[in-house]
C-alpha positions in Angstrom: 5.8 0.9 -10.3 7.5 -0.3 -13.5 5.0 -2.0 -14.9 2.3 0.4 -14.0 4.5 3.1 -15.8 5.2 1.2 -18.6 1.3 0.5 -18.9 1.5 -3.4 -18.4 -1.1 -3.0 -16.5 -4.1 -0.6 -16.0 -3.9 -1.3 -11.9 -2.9 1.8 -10.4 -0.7 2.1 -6.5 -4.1 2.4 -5.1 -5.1 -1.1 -6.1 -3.4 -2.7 -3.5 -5.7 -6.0 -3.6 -5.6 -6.3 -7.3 -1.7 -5.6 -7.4 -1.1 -8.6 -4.9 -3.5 -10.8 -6.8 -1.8 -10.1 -9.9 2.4 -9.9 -9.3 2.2 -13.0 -6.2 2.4 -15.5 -8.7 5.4 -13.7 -10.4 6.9 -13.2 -7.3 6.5 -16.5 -5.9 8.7 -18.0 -8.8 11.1 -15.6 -8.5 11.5 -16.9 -5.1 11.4 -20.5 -5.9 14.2 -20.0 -8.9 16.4 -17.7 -6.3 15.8 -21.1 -4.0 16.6 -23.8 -6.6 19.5 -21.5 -7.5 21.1 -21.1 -3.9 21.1 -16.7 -4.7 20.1 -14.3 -2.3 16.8 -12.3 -3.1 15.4 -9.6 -1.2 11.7 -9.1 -1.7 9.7 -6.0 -0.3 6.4 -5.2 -0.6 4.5 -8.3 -0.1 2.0 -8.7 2.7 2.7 -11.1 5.2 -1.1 -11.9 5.2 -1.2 -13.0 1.5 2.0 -14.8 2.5 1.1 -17.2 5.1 -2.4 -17.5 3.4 -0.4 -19.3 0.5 1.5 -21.3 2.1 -0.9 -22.6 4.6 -2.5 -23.5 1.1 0.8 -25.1 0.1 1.0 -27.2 3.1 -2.6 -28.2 3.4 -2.1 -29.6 -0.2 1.3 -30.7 0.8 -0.4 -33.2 3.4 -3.0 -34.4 1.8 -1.4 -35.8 -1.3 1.8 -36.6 1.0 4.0 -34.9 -0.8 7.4 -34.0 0.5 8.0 -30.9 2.6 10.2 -28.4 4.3 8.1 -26.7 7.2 10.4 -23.6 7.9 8.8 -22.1 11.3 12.0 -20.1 12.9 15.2 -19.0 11.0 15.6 -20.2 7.4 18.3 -22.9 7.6 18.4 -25.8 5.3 20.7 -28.1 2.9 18.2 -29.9 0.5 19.4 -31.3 -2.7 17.6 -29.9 -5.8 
């Protein structure tokens, strides 16, 4: 709602599509920084359908240029080095 109040955008709460297309990539790297930086982040109102459509995009990509991965499919446990 901020940035529709504070006219950053002309989306409106109604544009649900359009507001997904256009704060996912914001939110994604807020994810990945809260990652890299070992902090907690909760994030609400995200669809789990736009989710798992970009990651299964992630991994397909992941694959096919055999790049290094971390498949998390149950509880998210892990100790990588940064």
């Amino acid at each position: 709602m901020g940035l529709i109040r504070s006219d950053y955008t002309k989306l409106t709460p109604k544009d649900d599509d359009k507001l997904i297309e256009y704060l996912w990539p914001i939110v994604r790297e807020m994810i990945k920084t809260a990652i890299e930086n070992k902090q907690n982040l909760i994030i609400e109102w995200c669809t789990m359908e736009s989710v798992l459509e970009d990651n299964a995009q992630f991994l397909k990509l992941a694959e096919k240029y055999n790049v290094k991965y971390v498949l998390i499919d149950d509880k998210y446990e892990i100790d990588i080095d940064l």
